[in-house]
C-alpha positions as CSV (number, residue, x, y, z in Angstrom):
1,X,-3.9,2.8,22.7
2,X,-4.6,4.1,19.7
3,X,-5.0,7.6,20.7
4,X,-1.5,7.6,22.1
5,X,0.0,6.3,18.7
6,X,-2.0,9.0,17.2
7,X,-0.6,11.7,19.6
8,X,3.1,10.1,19.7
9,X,2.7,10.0,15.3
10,X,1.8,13.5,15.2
11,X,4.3,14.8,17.6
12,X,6.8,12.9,15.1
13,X,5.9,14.6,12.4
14,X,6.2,18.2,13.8
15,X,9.6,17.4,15.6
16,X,11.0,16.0,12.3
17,X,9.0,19.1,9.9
18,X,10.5,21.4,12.7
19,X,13.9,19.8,12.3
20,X,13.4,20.1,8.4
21,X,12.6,23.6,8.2
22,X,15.3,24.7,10.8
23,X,18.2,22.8,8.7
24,X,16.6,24.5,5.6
25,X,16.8,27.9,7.5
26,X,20.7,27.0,8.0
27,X,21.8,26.0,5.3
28,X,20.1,27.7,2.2
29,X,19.2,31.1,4.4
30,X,15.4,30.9,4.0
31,X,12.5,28.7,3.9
32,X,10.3,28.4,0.3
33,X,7.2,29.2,1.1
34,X,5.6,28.1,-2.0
35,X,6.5,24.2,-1.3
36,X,5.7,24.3,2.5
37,X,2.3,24.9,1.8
38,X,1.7,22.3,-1.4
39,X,3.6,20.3,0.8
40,X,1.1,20.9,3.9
41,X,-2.0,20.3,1.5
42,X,-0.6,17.0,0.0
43,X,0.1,15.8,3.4
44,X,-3.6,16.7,5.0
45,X,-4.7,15.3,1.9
46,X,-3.2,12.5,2.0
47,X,-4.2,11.7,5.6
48,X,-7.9,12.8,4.8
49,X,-8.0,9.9,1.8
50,X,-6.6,7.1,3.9
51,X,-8.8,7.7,6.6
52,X,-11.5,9.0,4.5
53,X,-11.7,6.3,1.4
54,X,-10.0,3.5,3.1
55,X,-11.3,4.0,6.8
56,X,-7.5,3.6,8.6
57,X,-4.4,2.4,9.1
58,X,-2.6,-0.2,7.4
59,X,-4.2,-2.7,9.9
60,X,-7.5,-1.9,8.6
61,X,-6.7,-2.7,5.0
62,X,-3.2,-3.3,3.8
63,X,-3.5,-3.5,0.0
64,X,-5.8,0.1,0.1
65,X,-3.2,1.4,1.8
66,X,-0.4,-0.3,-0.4
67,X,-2.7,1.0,-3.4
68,X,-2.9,4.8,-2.0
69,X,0.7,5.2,-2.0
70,X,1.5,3.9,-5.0
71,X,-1.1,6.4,-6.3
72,X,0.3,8.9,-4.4
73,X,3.9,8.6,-5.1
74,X,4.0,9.8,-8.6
75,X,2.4,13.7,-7.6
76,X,4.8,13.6,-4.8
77,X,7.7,13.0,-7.3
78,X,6.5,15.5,-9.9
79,X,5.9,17.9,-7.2
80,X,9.7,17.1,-5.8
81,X,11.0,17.0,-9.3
82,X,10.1,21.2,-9.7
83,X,11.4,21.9,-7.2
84,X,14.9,22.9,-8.1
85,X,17.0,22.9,-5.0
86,X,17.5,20.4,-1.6
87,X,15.7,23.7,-0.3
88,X,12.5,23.5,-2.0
89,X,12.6,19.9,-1.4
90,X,13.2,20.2,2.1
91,X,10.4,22.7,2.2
92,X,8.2,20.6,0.8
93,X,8.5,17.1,2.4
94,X,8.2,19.5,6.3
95,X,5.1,20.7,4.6
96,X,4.2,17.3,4.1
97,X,5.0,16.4,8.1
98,X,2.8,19.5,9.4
99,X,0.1,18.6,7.0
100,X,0.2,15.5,7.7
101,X,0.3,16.4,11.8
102,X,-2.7,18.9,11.4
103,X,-4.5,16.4,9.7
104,X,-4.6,13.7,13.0
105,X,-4.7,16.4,15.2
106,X,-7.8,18.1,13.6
107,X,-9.1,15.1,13.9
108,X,-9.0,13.8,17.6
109,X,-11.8,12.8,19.2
């Protein structure tokens, strides 16, 4: 079971980065590049330190996980905070989906 919740969670986030990038695409007339990719690394990142530090999902250990995001959530902020249009913000959180993606599918057993 929990390879199929692995495969069903990544195919989630490329659907919904997909989606983000396209609407991006429509309506401000170009993708920024820039954020997709800090976006991509903060989501493999992120994926790499919860399985990584904490050893898996929020089954495994609920206040690591709790902990990590509240870590996490302040460089995601900054990061959204410089960007200066819905573009770049866009960019960047379908950065975070693909990174995120890449991370559990680099990682399949």
């Amino acid at each position: 079971m929990g390879r199929r919740l692995r495969a069903v969670e990544a195919v989630v986030e490329l659907l919904s980065g997909l989606a983000l990038v396209g609407l991006t695409r429509v309506t401000d007339g170009g993708v920024d590049v820039e954020y997709l990719a800090v976006g991509f690394a903060s989501g493999f990142l992120y994926r790499h330190t919860q399985t990584s530090a904490i050893g898996g999902g929020f089954r495994v250990s609920p206040l690591r996980n709790a902990a990590l995001a509240v870590a996490w959530a302040p460089i995601c902020v900054a990061i959204d905070r410089s960007a200066g249009d819905r573009g770049g913000r866009r960019a960047f959180a379908a950065g975070i989906n693909f990174g995120s993606a890449a991370h559990w599918i680099a990682r399949r057993e």
